[in-house]
MMTF fields as JSON, N, C-alpha, C and O atoms, coordinates in Angstrom:
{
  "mmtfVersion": "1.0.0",
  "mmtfProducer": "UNKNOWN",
  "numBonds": 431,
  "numAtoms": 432,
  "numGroups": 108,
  "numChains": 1,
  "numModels": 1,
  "chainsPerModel": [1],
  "groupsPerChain": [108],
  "chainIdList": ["A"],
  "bondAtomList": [4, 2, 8, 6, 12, 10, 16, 14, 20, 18, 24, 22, 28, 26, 32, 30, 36, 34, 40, 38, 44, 42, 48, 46, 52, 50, 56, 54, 60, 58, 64, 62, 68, 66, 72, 70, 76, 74, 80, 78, 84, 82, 88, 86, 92, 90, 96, 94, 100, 98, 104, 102, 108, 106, 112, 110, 116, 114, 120, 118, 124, 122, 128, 126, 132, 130, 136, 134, 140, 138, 144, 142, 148, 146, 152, 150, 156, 154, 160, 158, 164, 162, 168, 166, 172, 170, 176, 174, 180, 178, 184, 182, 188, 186, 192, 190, 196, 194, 200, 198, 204, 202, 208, 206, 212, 210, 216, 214, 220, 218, 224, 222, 228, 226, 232, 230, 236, 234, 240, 238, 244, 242, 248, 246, 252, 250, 256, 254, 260, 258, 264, 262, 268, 266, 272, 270, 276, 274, 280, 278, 284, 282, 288, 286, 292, 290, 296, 294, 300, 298, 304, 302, 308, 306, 312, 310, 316, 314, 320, 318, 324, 322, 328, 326, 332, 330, 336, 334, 340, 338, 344, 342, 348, 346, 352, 350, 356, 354, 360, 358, 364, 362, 368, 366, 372, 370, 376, 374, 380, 378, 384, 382, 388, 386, 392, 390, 396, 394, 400, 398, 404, 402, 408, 406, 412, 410, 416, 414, 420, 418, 424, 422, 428, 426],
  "bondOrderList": [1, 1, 1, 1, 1, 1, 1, 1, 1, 1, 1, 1, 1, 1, 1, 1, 1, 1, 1, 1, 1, 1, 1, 1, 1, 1, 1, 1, 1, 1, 1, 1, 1, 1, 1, 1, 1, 1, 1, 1, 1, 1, 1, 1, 1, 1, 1, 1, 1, 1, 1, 1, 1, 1, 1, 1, 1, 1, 1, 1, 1, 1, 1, 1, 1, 1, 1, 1, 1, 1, 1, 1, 1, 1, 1, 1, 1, 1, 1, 1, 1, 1, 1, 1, 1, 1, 1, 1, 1, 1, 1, 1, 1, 1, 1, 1, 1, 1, 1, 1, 1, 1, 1, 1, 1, 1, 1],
  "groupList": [{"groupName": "UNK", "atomNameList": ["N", "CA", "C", "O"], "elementList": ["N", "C", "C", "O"], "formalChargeList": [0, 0, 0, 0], "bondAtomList": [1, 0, 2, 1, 3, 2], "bondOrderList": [1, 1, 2], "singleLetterCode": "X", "chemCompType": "L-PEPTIDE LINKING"}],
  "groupTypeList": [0, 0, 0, 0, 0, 0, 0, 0, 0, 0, 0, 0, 0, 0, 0, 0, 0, 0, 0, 0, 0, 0, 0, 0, 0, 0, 0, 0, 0, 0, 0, 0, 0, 0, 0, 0, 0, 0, 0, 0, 0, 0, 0, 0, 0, 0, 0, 0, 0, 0, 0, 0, 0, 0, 0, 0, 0, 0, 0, 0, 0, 0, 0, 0, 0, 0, 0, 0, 0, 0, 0, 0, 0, 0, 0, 0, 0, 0, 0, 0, 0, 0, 0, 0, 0, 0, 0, 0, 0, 0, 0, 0, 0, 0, 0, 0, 0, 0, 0, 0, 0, 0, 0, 0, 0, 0, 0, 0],
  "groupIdList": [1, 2, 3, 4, 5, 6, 7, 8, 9, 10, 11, 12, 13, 14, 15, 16, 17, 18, 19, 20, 21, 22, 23, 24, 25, 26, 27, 28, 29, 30, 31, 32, 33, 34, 35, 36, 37, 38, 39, 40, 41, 42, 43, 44, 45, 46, 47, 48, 49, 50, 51, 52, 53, 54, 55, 56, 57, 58, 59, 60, 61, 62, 63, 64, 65, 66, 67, 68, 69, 70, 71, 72, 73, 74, 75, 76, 77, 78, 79, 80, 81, 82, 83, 84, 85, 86, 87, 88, 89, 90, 91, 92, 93, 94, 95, 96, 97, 98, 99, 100, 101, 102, 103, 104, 105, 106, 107, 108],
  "secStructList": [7, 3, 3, 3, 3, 3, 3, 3, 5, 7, 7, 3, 3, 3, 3, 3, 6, 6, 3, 3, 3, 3, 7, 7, 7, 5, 7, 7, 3, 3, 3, 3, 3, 3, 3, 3, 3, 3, 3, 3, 3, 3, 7, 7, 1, 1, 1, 1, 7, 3, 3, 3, 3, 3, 3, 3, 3, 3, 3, 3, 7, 7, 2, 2, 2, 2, 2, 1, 1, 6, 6, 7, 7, 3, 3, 3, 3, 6, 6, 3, 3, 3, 3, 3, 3, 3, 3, 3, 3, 3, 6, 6, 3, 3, 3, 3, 3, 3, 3, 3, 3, 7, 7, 1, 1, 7, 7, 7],
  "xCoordList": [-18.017, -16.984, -17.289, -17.481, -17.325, -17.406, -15.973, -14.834, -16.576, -15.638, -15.758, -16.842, -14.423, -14.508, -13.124, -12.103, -13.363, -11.767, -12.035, -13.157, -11.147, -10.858, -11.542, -11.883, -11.68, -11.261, -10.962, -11.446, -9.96, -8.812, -9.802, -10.566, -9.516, -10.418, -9.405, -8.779, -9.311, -8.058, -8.915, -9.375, -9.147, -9.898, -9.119, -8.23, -9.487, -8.798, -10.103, -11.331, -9.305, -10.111, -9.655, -8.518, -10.475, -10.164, -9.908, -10.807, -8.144, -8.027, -8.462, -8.966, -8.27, -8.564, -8.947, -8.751, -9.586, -9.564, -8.904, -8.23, -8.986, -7.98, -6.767, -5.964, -6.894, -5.781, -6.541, -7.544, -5.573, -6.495, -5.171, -3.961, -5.876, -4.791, -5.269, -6.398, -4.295, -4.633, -5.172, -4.973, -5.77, -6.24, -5.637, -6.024, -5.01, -4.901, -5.459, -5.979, -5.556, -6.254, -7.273, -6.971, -8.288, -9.15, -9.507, -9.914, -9.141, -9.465, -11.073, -11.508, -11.636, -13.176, -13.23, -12.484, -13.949, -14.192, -15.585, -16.554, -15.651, -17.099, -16.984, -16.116, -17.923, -18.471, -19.469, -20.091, -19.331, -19.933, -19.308, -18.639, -19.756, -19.029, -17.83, -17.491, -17.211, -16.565, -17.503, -18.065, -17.863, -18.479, -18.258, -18.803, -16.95, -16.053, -14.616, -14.148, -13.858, -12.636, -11.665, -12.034, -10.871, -9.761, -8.314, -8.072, -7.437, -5.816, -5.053, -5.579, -4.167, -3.721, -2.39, -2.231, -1.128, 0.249, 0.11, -0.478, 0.829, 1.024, 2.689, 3.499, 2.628, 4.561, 4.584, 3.829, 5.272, 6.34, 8.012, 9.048, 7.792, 9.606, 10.276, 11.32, 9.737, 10.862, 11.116, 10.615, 12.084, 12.721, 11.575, 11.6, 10.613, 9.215, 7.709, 7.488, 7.204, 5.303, 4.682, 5.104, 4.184, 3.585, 1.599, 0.749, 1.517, 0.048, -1.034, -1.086, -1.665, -3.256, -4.454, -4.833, -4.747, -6.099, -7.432, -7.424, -8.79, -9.629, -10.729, -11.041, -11.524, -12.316, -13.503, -13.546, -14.13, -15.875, -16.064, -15.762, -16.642, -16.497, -17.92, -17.794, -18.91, -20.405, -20.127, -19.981, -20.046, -20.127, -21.43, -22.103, -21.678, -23.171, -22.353, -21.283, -22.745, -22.612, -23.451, -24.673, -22.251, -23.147, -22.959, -21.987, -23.869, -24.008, -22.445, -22.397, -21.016, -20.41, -19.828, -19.019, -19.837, -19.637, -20.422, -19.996, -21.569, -22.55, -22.063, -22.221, -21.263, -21.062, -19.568, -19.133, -19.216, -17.179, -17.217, -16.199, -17.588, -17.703, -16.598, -15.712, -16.722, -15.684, -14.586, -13.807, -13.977, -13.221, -12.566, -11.848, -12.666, -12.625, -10.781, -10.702, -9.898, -8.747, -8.489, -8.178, -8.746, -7.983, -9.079, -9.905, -8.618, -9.185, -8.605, -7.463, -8.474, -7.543, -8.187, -9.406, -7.687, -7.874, -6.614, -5.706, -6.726, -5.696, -4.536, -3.509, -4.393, -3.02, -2.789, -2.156, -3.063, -2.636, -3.527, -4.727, -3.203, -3.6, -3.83, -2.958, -5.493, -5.545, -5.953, -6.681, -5.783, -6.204, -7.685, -7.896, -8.709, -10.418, -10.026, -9.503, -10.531, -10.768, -12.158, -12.226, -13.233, -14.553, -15.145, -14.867, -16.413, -17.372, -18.748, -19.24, -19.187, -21.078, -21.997, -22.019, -23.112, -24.227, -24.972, -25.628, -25.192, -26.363, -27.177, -27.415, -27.535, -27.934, -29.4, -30.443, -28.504, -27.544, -26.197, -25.596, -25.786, -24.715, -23.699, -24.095, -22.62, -21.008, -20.455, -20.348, -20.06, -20.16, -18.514, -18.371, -17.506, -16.173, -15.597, -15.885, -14.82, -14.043, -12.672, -12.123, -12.038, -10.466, -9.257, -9.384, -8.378, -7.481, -6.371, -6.427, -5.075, -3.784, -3.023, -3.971, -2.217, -1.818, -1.682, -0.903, -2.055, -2.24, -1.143, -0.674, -0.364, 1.103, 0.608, -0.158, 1.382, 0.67, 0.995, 0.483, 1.683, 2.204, 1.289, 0.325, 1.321, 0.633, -0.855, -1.634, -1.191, -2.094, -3.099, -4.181, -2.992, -3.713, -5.28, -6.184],
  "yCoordList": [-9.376, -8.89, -7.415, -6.587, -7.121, -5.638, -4.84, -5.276, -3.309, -2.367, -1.414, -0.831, -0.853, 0.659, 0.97, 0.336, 2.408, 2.61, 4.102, 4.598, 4.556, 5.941, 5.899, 4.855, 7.25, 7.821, 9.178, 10.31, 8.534, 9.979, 10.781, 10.245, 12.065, 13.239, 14.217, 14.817, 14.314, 15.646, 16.42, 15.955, 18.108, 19.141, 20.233, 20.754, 20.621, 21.459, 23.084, 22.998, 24.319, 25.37, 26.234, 26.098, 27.22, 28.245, 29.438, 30.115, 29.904, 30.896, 32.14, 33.029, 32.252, 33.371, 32.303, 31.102, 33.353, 32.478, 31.57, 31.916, 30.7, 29.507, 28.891, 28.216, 29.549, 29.377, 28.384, 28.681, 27.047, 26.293, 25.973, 26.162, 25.623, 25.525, 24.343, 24.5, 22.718, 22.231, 22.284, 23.466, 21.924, 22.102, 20.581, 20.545, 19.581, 18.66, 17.701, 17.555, 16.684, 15.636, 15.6, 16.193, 15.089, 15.287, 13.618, 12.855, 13.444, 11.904, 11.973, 12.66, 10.742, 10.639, 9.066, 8.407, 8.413, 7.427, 6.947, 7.707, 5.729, 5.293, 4.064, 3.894, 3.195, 2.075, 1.255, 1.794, 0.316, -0.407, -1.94, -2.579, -2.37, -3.635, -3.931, -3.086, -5.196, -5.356, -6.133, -7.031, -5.965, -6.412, -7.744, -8.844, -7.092, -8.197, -8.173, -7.09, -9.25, -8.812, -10.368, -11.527, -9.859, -10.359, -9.801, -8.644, -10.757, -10.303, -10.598, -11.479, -10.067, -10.154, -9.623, -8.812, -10.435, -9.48, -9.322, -10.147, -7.869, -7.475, -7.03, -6.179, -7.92, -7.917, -6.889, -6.557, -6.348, -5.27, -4.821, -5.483, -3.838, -4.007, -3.613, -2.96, -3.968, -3.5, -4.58, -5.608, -4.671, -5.737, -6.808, -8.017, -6.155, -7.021, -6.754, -5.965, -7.49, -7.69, -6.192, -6.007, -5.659, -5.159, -5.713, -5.887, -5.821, -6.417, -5.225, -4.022, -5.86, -5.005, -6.114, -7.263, -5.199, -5.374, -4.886, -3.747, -5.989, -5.459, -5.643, -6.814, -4.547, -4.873, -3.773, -2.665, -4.44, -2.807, -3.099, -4.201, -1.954, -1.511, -0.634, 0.414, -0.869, -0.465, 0.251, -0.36, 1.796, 2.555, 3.258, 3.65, 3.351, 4.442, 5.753, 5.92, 6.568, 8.029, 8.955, 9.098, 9.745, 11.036, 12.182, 12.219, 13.168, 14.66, 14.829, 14.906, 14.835, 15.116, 14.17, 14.666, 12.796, 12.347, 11.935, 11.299, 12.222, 12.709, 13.857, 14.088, 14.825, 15.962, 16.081, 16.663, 15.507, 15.518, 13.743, 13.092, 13.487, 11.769, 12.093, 11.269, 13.021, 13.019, 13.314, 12.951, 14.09, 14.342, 12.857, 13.238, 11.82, 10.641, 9.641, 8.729, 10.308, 9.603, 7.712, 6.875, 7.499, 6.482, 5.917, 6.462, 4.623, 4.156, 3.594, 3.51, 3.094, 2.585, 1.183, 1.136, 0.398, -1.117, -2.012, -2.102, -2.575, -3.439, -2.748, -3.425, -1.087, -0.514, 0.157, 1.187, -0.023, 0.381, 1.366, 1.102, 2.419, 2.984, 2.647, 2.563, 2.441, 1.651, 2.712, 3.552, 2.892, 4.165, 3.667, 2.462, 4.495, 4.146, 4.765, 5.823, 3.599, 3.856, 4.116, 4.422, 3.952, 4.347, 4.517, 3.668, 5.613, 5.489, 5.933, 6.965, 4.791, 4.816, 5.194, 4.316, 6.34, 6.194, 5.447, 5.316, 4.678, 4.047, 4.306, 3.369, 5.35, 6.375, 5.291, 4.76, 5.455, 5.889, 5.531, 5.802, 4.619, 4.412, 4.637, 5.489, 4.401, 4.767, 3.415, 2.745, 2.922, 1.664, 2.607, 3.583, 1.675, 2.151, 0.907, -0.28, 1.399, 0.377, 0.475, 1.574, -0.627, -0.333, -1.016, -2.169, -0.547, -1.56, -0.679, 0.271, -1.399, -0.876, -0.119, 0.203, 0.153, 1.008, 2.46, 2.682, 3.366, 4.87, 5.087, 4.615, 6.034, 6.812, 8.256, 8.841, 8.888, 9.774, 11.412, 12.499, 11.234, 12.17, 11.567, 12.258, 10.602, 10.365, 10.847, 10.122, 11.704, 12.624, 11.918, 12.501, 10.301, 10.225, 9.974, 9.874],
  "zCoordList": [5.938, 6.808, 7.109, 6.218, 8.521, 8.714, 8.45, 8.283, 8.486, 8.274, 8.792, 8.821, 9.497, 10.327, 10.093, 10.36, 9.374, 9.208, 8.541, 8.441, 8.224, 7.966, 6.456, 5.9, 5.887, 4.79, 3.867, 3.87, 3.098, 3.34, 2.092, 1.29, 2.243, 1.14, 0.945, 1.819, -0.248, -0.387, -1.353, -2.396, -0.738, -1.476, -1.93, -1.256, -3.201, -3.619, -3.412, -3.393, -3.295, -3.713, -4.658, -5.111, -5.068, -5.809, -5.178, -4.678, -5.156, -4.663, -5.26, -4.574, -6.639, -7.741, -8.908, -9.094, -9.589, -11.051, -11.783, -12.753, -11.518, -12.52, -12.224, -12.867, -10.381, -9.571, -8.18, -7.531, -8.027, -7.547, -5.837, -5.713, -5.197, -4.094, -3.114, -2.648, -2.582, -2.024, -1.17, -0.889, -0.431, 1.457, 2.087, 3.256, 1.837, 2.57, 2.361, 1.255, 3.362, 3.446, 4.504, 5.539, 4.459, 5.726, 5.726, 4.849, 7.178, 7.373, 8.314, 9.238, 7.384, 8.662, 8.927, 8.204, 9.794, 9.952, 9.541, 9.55, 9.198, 8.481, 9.288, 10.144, 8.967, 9.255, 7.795, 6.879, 8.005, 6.822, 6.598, 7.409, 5.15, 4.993, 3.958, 3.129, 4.067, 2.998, 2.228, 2.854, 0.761, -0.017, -0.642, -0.549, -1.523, -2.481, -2.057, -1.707, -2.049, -1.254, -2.735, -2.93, -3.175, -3.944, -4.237, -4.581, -4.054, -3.907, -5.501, -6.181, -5.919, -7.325, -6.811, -5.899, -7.82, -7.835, -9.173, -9.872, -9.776, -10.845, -11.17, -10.804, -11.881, -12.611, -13.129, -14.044, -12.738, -13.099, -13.725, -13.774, -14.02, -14.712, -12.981, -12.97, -11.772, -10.686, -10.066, -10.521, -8.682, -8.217, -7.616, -7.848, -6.835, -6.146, -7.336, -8.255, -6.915, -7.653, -6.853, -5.711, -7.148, -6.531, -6.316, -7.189, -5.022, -4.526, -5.139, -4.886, -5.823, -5.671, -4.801, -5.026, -3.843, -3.437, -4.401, -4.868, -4.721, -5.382, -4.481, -4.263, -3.788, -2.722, -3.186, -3.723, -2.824, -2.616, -1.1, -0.642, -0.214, 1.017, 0.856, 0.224, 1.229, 1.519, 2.819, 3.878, 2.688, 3.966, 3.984, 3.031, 5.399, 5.845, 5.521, 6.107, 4.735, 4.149, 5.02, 5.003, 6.031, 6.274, 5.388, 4.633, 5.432, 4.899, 3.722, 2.495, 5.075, 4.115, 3.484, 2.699, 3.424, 2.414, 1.472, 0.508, 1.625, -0.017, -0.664, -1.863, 0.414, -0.511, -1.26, -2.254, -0.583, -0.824, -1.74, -1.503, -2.075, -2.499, -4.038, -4.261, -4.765, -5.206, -5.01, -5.891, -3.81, -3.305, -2.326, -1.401, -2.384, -1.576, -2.489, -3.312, -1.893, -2.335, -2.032, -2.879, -0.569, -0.074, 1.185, 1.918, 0.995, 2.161, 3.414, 2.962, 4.76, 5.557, 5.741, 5.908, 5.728, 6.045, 6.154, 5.328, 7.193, 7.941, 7.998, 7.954, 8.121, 8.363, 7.308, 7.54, 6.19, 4.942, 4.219, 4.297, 3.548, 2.718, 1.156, 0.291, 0.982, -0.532, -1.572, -1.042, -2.55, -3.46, -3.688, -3.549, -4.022, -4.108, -5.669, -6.019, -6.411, -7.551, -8.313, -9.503, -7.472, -8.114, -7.304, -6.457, -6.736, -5.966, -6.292, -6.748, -5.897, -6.461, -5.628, -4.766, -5.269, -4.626, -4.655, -5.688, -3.615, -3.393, -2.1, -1.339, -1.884, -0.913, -0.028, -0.408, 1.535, 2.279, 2.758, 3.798, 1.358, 1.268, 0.537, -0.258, 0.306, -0.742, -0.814, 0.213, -2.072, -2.384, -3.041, -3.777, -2.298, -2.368, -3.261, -3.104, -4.119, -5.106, -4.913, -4.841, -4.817, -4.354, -4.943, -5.355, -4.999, -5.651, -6.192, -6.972, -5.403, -5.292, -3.937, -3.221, -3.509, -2.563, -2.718, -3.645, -2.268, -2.172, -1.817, -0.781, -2.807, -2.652, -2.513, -3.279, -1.015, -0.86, -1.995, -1.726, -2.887, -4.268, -5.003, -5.333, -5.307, -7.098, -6.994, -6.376, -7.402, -8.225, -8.873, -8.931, -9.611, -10.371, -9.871, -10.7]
}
C-alpha cells in the first residue's frame, strides 16, 4: 500500500544553559509505503476501547529528515494523527513504527 502524508517534528532549542524552549511543530510531506498494517482495541478503565493502529511506513528520507529523525512526533494517515513510536535508518529510507493516536500535549 502506498503512502503520502505528512510528518509532524516538534524541536526543542537551547535558549541559555539548561534552559530549553519549544519551537513547534514542523509538518513535511513524504512519500513511501505502508509496510505492516494491524488494528487492536485496548481496554481501558474509560467509557470507549481506545484503537491502536500498529503500522511501519517506509518513507524516502530527505536531508532533513536524516537530520531531525529524532525529532519525528506523529504521522498523518487517513486524517488522523498517529504517535511514531520508533524510527529506524535504513538509508535512503525511515522505516516509521506506529501505534496509537497522537494527543497533541502528551509529551511522552
Amino acid at each position: 500500500m502506498r503512502y503520502c502524508g505528512k510528518v509532524g517534528y516538534s524541536t526543542t532549542v537551547e535558549t541559555r544553559p539548561g534552559a530549553w524552549m519549544d519551537e513547534g511543530i514542523v509538518e513535511r510531506t513524504y512519500y513511501g509505503d505502508v509496510i505492516r498494517l494491524s488494528r487492536r482495541y485496548h481496554t481501558i478503565e474509560q467509557v470507549n476501547d481506545e484503537l491502536n493502529i500498529s503500522y511501519q511506513i517506509s518513507v524516502l528520507a530527505d536531508p532533513y529528515a536524516l537530520e531531525h529523525f529524532v525529532d519525528i512526533k506523529y504521522v498523518i494517515w487517513k486524517g488522523v494523527k498517529w504517535k511514531v513510536s520508533s524510527v529506524e535508518i535504513e538509508h535512503p529510507r525511515l522505516k516509521l513504527t506506529v501505534g496509537g493516536v497522537y494527543r497533541e500535549n502528551d509529551e511522552s
